[in-house]
HTML snippet that shows the backbone in 3Dmol.js (N, CA, C, O; Angstrom):
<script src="https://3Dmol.org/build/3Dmol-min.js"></script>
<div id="view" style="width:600px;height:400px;position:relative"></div>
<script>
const pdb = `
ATOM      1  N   UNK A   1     -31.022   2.624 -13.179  1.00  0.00           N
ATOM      2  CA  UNK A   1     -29.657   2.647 -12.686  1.00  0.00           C
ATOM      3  C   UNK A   1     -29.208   1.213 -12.468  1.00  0.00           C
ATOM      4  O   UNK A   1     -29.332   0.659 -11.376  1.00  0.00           O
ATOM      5  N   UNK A   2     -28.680   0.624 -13.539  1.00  0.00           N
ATOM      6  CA  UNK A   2     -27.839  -0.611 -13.106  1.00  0.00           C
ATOM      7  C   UNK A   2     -26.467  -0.420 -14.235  1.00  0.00           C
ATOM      8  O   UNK A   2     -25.754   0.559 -14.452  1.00  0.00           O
ATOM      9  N   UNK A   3     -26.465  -1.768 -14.801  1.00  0.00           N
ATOM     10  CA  UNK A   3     -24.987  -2.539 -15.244  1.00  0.00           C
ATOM     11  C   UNK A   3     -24.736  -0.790 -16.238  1.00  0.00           C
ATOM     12  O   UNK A   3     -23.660  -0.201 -16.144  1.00  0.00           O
ATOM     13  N   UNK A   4     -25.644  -0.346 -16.909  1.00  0.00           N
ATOM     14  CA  UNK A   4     -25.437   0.949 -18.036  1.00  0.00           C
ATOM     15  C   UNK A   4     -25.015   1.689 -17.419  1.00  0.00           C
ATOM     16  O   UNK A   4     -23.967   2.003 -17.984  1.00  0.00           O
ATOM     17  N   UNK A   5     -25.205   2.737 -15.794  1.00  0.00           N
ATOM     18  CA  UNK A   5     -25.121   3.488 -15.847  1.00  0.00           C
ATOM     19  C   UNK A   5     -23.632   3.917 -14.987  1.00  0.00           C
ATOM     20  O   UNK A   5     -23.385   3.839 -13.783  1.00  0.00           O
ATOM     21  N   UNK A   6     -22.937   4.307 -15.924  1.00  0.00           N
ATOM     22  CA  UNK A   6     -21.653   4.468 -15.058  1.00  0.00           C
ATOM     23  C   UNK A   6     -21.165   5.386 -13.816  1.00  0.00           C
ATOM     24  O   UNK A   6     -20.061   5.452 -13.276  1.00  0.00           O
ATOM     25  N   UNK A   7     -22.292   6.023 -13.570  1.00  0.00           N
ATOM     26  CA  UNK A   7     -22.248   6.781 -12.038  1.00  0.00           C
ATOM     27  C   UNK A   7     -22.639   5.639 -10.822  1.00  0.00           C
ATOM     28  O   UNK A   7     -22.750   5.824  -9.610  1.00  0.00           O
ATOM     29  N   UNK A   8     -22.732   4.929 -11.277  1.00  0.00           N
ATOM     30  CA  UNK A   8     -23.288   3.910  -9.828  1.00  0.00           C
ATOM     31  C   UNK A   8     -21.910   2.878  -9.616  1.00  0.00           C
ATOM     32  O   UNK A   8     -20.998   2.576 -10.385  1.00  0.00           O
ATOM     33  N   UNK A   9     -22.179   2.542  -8.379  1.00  0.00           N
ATOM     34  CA  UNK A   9     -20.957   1.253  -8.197  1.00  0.00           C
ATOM     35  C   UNK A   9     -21.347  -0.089  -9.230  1.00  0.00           C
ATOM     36  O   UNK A   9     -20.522  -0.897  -9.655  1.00  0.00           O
ATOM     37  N   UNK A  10     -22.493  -0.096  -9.448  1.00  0.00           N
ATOM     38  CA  UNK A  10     -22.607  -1.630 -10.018  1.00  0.00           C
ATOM     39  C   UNK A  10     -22.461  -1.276 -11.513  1.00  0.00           C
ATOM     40  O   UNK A  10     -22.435  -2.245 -12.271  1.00  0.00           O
ATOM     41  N   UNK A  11     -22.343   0.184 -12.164  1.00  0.00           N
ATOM     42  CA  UNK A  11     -22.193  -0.100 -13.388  1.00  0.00           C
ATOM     43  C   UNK A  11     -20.403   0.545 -13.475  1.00  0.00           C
ATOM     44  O   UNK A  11     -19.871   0.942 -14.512  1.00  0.00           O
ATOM     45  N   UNK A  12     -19.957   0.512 -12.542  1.00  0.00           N
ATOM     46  CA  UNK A  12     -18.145   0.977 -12.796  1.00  0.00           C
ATOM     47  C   UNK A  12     -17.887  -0.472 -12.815  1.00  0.00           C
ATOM     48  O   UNK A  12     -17.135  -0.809 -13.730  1.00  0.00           O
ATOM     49  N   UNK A  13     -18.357  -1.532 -11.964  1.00  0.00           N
ATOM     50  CA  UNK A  13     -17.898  -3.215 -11.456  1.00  0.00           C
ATOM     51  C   UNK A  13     -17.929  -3.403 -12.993  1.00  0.00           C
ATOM     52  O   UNK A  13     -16.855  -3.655 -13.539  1.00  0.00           O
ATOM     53  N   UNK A  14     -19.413  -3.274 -13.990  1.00  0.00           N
ATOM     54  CA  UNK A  14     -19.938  -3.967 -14.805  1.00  0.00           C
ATOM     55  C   UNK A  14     -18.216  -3.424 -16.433  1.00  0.00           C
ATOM     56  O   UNK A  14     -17.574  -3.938 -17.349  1.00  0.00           O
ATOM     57  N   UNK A  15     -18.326  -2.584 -15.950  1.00  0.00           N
ATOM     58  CA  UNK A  15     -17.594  -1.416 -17.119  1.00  0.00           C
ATOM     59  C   UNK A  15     -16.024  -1.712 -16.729  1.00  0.00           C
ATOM     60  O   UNK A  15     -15.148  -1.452 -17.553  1.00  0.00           O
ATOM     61  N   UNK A  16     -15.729  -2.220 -15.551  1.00  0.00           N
ATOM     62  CA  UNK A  16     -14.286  -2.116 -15.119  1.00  0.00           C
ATOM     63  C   UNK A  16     -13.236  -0.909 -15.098  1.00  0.00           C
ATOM     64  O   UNK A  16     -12.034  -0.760 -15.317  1.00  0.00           O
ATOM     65  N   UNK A  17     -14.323  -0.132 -14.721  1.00  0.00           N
ATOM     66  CA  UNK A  17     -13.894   1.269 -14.333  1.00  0.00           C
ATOM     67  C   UNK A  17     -13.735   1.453 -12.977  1.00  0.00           C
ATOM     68  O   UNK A  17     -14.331   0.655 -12.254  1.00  0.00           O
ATOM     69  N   UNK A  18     -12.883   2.563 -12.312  1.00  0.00           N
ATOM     70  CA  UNK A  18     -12.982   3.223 -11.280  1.00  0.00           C
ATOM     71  C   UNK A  18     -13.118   4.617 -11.473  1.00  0.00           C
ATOM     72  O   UNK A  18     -13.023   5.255 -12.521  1.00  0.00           O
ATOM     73  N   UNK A  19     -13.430   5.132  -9.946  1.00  0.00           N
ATOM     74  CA  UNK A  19     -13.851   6.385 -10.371  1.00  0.00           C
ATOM     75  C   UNK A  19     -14.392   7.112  -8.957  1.00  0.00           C
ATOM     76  O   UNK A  19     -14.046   6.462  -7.971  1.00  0.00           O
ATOM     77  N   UNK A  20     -15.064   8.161  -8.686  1.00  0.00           N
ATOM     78  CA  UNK A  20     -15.701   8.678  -7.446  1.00  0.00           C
ATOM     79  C   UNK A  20     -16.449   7.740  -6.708  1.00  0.00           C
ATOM     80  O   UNK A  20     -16.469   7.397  -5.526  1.00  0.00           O
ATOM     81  N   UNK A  21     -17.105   7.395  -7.805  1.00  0.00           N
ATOM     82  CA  UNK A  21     -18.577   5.991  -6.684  1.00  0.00           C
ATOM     83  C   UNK A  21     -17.667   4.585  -6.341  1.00  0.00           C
ATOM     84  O   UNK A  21     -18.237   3.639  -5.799  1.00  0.00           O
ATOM     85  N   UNK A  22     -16.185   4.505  -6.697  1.00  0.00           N
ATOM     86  CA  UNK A  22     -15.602   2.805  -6.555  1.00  0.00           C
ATOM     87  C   UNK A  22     -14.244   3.273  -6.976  1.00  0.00           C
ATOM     88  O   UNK A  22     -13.809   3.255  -8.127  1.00  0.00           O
ATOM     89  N   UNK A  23     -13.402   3.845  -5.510  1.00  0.00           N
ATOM     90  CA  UNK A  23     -12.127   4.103  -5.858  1.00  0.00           C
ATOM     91  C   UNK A  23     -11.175   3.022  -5.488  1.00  0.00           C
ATOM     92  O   UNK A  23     -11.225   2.279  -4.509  1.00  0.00           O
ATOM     93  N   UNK A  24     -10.428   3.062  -6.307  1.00  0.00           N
ATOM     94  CA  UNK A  24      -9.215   1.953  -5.851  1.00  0.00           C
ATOM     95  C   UNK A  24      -8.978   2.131  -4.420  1.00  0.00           C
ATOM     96  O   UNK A  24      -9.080   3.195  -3.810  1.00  0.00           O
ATOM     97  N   UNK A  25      -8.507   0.476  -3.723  1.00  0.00           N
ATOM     98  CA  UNK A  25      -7.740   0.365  -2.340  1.00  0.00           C
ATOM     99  C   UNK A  25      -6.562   0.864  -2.510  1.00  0.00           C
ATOM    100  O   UNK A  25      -5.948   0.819  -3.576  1.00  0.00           O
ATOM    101  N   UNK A  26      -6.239   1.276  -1.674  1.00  0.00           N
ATOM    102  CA  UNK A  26      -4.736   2.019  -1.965  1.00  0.00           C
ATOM    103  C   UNK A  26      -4.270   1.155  -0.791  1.00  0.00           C
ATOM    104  O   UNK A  26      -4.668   1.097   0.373  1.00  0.00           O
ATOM    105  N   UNK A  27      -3.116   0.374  -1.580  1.00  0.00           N
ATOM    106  CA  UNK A  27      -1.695  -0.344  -0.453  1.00  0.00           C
ATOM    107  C   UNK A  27      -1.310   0.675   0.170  1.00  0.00           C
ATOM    108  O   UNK A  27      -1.064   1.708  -0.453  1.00  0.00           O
ATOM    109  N   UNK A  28      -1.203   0.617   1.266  1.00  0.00           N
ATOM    110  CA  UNK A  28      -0.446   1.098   2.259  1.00  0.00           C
ATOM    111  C   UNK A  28       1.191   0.464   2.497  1.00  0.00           C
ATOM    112  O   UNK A  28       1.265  -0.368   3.401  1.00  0.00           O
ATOM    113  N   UNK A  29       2.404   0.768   1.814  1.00  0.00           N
ATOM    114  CA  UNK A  29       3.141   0.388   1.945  1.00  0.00           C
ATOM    115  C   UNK A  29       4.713   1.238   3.015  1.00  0.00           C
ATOM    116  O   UNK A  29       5.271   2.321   2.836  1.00  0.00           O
ATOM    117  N   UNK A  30       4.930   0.301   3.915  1.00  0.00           N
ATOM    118  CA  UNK A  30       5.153   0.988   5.166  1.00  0.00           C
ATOM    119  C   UNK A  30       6.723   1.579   4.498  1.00  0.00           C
ATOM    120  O   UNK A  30       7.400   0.660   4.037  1.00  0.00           O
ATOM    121  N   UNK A  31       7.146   2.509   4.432  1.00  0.00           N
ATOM    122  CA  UNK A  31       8.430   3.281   4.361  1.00  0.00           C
ATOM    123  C   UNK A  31       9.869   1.909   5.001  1.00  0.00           C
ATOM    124  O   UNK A  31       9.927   1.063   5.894  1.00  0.00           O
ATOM    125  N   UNK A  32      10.426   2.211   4.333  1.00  0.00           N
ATOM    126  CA  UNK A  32      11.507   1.000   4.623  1.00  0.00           C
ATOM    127  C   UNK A  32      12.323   1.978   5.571  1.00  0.00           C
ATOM    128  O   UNK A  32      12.791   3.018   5.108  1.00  0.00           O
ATOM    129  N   UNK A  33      12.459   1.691   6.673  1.00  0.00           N
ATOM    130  CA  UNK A  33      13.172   2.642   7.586  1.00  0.00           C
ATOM    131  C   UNK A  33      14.733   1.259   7.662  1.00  0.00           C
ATOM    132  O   UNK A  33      14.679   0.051   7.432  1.00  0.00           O
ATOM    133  N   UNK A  34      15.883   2.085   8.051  1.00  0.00           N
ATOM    134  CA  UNK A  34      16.737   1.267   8.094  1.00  0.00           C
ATOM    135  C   UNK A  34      17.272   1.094   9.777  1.00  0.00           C
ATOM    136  O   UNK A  34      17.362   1.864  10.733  1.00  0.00           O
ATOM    137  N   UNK A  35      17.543  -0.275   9.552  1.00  0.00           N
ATOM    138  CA  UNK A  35      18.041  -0.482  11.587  1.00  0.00           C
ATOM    139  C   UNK A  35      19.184  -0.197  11.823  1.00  0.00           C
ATOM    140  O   UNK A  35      20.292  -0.402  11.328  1.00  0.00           O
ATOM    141  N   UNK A  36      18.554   0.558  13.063  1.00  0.00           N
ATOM    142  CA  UNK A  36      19.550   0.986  13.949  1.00  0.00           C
ATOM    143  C   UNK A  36      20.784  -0.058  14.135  1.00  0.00           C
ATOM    144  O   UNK A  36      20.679  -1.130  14.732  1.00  0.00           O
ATOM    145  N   UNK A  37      21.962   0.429  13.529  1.00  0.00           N
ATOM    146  CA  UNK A  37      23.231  -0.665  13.652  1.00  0.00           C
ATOM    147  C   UNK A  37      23.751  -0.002  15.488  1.00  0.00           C
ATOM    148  O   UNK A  37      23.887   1.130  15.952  1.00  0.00           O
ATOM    149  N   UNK A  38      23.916  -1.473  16.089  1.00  0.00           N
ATOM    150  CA  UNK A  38      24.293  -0.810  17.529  1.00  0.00           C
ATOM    151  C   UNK A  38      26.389  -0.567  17.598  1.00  0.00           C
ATOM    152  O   UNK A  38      27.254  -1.384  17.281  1.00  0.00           O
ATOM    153  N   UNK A  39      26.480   0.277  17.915  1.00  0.00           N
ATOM    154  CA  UNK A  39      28.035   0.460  17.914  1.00  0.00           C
ATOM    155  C   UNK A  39      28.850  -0.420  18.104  1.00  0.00           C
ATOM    156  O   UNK A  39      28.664  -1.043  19.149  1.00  0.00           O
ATOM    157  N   UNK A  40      30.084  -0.869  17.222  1.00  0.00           N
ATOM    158  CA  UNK A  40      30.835  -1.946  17.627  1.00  0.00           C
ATOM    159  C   UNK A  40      32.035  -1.402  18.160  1.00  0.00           C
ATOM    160  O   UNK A  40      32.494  -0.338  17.744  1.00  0.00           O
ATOM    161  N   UNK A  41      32.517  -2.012  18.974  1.00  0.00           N
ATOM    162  CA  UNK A  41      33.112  -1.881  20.082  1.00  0.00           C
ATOM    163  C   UNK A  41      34.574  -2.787  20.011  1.00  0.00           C
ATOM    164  O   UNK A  41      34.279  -3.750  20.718  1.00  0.00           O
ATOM    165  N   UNK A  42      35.641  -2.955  19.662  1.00  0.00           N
ATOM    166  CA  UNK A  42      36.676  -3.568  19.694  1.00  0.00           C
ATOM    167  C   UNK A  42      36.904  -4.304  21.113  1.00  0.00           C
ATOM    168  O   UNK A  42      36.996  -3.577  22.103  1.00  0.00           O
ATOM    169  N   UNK A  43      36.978  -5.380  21.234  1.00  0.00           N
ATOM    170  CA  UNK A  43      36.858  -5.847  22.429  1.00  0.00           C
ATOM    171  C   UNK A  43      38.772  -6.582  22.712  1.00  0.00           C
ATOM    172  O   UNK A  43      39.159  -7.385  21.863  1.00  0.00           O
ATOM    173  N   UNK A  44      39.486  -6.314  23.569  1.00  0.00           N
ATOM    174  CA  UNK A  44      40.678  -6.748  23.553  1.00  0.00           C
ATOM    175  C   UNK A  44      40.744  -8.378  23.487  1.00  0.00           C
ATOM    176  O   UNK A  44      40.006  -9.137  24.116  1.00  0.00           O
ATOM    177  N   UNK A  45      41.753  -8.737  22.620  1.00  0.00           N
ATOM    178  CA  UNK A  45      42.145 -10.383  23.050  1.00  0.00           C
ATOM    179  C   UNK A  45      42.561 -10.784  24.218  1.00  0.00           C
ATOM    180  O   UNK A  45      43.311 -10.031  24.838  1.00  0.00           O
ATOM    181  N   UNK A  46      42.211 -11.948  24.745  1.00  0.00           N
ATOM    182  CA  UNK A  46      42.802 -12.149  26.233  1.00  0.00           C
ATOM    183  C   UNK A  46      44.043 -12.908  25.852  1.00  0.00           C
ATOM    184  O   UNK A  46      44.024 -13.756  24.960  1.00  0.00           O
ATOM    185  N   UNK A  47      44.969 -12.640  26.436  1.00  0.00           N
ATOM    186  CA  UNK A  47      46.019 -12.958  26.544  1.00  0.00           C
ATOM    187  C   UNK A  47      46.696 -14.270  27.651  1.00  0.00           C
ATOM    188  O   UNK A  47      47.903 -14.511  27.656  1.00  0.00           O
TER     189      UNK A  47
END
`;
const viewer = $3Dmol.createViewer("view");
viewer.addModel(pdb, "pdb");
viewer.setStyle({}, {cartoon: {color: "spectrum"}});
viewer.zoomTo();
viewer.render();
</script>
């Protein structure tokens, strides 16, 4: 069991495979949430 055998981690590295024994990292990419806009408010001119 080495670089030949493609059930092991060191022969998916060797082969540049993934697979059950060496699965991809998966990004975690956070949901784009949108911000809270705070209420605008008309404010009078001073006179």
């Amino acid at each position: 069991m080495g670089k030949g055998d493609i059930k092991t981690k060191r022969g998916k590295i060797f082969n540049g495979t993934f697979g059950v024994s060496r699965p991809h990292k998966v990004k975690v990419v956070p949901v784009a949430t949108e911000k809270k806009k705070k209420p605008t408010t008309k404010k009078k001119a001073a006179k």
